[in-house]
N, C-alpha and C positions, 0 to 999 in steps of 0.2 A: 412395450409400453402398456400402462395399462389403465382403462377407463370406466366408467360406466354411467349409467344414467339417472337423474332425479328432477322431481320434479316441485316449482317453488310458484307458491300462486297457480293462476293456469296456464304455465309453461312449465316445458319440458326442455331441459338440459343437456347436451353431453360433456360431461366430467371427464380433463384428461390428468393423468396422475402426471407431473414433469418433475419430480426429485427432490431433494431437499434445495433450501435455497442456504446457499454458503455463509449469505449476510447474518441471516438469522437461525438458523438450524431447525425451522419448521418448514413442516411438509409444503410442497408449492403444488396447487390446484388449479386448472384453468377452465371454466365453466364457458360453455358455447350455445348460446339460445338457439335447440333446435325448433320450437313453436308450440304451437296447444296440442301436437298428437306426438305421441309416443316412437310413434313408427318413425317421423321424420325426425325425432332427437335421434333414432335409433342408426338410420341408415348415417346420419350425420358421425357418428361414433366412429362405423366403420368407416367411414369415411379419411378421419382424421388418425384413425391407427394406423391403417394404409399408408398413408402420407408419411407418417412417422415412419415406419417400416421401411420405405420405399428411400430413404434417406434426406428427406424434407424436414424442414421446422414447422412447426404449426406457426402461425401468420403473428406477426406482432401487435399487440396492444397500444402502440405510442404514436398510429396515425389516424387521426379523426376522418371519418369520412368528408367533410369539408376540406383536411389537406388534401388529402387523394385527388379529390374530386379539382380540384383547382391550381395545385401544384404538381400532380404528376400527369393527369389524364387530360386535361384539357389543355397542356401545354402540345403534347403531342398529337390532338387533334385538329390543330391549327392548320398544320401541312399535308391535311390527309381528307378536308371535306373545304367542301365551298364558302368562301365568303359567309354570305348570309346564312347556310346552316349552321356553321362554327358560331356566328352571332347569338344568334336563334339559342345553342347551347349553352352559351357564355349567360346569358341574360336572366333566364330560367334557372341557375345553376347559383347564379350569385341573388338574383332577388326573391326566389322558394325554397331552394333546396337546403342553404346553406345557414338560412336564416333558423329554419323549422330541422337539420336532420345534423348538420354540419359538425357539434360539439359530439356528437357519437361515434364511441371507436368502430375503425371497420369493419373488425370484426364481428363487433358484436350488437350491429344491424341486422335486424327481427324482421321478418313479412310485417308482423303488426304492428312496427313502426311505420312502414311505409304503407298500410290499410289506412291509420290512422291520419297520416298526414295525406293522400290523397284525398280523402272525405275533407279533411279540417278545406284543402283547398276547392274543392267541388261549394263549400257554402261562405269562405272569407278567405278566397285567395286573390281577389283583384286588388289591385296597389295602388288604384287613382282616386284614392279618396273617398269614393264614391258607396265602397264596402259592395257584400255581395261576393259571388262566387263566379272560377273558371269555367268554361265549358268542357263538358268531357272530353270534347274533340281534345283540349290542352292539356288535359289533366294526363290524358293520356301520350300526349306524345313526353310529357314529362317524366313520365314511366319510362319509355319505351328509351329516354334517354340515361336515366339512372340504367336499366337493364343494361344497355351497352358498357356500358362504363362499368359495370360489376362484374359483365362475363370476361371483359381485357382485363378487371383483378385477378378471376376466378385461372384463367389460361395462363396468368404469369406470375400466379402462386402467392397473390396479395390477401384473399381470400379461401377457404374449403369447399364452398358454395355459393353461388348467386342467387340471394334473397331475394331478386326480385321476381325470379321464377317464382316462387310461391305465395306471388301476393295478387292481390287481385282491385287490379284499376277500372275503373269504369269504363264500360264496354257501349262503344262509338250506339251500338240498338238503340240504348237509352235515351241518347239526344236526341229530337227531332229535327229533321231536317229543316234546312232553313229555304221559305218559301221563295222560289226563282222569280227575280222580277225583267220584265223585259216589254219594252213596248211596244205596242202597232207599230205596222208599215207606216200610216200614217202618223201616227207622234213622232216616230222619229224622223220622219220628210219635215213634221214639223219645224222640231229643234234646229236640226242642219240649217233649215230657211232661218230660222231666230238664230245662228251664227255665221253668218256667211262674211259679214266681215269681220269679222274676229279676225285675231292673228292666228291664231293657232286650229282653226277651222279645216286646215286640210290635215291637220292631224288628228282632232276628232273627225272629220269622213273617212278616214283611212283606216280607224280603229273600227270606225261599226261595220264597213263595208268587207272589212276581213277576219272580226274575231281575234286580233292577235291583243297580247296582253299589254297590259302600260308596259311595262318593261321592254317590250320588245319590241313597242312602239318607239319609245323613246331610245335605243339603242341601234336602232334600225340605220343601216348605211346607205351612202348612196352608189356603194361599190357593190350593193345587196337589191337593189333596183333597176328592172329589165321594161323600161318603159316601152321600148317596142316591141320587147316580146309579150308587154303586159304580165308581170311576175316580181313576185316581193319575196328574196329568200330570206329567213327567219334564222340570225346564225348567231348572233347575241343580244342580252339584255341589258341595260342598265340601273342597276341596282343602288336603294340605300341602306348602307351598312354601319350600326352606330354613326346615323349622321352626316355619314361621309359615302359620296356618289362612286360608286364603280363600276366597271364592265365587268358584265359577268355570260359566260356560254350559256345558253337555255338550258330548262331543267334539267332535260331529256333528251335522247338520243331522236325519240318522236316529236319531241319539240321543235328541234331542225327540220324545215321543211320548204317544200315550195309554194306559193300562194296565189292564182288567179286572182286578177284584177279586172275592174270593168272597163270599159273606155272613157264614162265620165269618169270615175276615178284617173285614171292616166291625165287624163286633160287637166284636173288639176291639182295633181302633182307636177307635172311641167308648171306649170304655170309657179309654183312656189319656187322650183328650181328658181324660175327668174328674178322671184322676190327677194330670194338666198343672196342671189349673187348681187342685185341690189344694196341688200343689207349691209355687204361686203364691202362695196364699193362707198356707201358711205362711212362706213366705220373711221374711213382716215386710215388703215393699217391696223389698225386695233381689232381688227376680227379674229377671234379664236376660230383657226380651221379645224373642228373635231373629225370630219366626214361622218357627220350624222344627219340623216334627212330632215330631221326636228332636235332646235337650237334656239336658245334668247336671241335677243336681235346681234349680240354681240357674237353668237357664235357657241357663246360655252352652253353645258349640258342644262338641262331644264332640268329640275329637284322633282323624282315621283311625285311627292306629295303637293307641292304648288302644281303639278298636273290638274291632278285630281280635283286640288279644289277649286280651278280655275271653271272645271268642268260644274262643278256642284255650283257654285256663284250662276253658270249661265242658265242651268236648271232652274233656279231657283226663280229666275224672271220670266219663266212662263208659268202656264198654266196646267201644263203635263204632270203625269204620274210622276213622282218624286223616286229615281231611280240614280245609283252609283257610277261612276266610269265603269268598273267594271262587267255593270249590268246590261252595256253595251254589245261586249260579249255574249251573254246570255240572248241579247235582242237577236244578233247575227243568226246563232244557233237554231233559236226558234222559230224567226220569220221564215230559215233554211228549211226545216222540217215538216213546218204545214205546209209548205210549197209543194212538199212531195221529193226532195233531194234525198239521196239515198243518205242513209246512217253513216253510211265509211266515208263519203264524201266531205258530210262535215266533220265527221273524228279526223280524217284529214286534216282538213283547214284549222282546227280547233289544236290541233296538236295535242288529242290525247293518246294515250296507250293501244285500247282496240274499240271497236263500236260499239261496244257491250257499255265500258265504263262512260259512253257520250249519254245513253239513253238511259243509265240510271241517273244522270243527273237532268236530264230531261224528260224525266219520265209524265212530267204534266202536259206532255204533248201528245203523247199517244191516245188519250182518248179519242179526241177530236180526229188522230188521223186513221184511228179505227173506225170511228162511226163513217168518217168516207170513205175508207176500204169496203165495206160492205155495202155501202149505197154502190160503191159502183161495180162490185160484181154483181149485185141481183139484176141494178142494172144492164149487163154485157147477158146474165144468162137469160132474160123477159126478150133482150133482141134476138 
């Protein structure tokens, strides 16, 4: 077979010769965007002579990357990733990718198509209206998700190359982190006092007092609660997924985990136990048993998001720093660390991966518990 290379504007070609075509008796050409450097048209060439050699077709021209992407690839990741990551893909896949990259044969997706549409998304890729751009953080998993999906073309001969190796998405530096918010011991002795009769009260004390995530709260069993041993295991979450509520296994294999409890926490949680099974009792028969520790009156699951903003409504009636359910978590962590609780102890509780990744995200605590590391060894070495 035989190829070679040209270049048209500022890109660089590899040209493969594929024979005359029978329909018409001129020569047939197939031109393959290796990018703006020579080198990489070049190694592309050999690339696809290999291929040919090796007894391969070079890759067909008649499926758009938006087929690909949504008729062959995402059907089979259905049964191979989680609920909400499959979502997560699906969603991203049909409302950016397919809109901006989609009409493009497979093959003949460029890095600089995908430069270009990353940046386009980085300053007008939000959908609500509102206009305005993604955050890196998304832009990049957006990436990270076409990459997948190009290297299972690339391994089962859909493609010669995975363009997205050579392109280059916004790198997470760029972002600035977003400032942790969490409040005092006492703001939040506050708030708990300003919900104490709430319904759902022992479900917010049980999230601050353990760090565990909405999901995990809300998924939380009662077959996963050792009130005499004082212990809450962490073994699933419940999740919404286009809309629709499911069980789902924690992220993480660190996710899974055991969790100390205090004694006022125990006490009430019994005590809800009793309001459960009240609840029960009045229903008339009509009570959804899910065996979940936190349930509407009726039984059935509580919607994340009605979590959440039952939680923001009760904020909203004090006077406190103005912080998220989730920053709850954050509060747990923090109040844990100026305490002086070892790092692993709360990466522990927190269910991350190792201590390293707790304190990079807590890293607006170390000042403070350095400036009293030092006070108190001058101290220990003046005695």
């Amino acid at each position: 077979m035989r190829g070679y290379i040209a270049k048209k504007g500022k890109q660089y070609y590899a040209i493969i010769y594929e024979g005359i075509d029978p329909a018409t008796g001129k020569e047939r050409r197939r031109w393959h965007p290796g990018g703006p450097r020579r080198a990489d048209a070049e190694k592309l060439l050999t690339e696809l002579v290999k291929r040919v050699n090796d007894g391969h077709t070079t890759p067909s021209d008649r499926i758009s990357l938006g087929e690909y992407l949504t008729e062959k690839w995402l059907p089979i990741q259905r049964a191979q990733l989680r609920p909400s990551t499959f979502d997560s893909y699906r969603r991203n896949i049909e409302n950016h990718v397919v809109p901006n990259l989609g009409r493009i044969p497979l093959h003949k997706l460029a890095p600089e198509d995908l430069d270009t549409f990353y940046a386009r998304l980085l300053t007008e890729g939000k959908l609500n209206g509102d206009g305005g751009g993604l955050s890196p953080k998304t832009v990049r998993y957006i990436h990270l998700t076409i990459n997948k999906a190009l290297k299972d073309a690339l391994r089962k001969g859909s493609v010669v190359r995975n363009v997205a190796e050579a392109a280059d998405p916004p790198k997470l530096s760029s972002q600035k982190r977003d400032e942790i918010k969490a409040w005092t011991a006492e703001e939040l002795r506050t708030f708990l006092d300003s919900i104490r009769d709430d319904r759902l009260y022992p479900a917010f004390h049980l999230s601050s007092h353990t760090g565990m995530r909405r999901g995990e709260i809300l998924g939380l069993r009662w077959s996963d609660v050792d009130l005499d041993g004082a212990l809450v295991s962490v073994r699933q979450a419940l999740i919404s997924v286009a809309y629709e509520m499911q069980i789902s296994d924690v992220k993480t294999s660190y996710g899974r985990r055991v969790i100390d409890i205090d004694e006022g926490t125990v006490a009430i949680i019994r005590r809800w136990r009793k309001t459960q099974a009240e609840e029960r009792l009045a229903s008339g028969g009509r009570y959804q048993d899910t065996g979940l520790v936190f349930g509407r009156a009726d039984g059935g699951w509580i919607q994340p998001d009605l979590f959440s903003q039952t939680f923001d409504r009760a904020v909203a009636k004090t006077n406190l720093p103005e912080v998220t359910l989730h920053d709850l978590r954050h509060t747990h962590a923090t109040l844990l660390l100026k305490a002086g609780v070892p790092v692993k102890v709360v990466s522990e509780r927190l269910g991350h991966s190792n201590p390293g990744f707790t304190m990079s995200v807590y890293q607006h605590v170390i000042p403070g518990m350095q400036a009293e590391a030092a006070a108190l060894f001058a101290e220990q070495v003046r005695e």
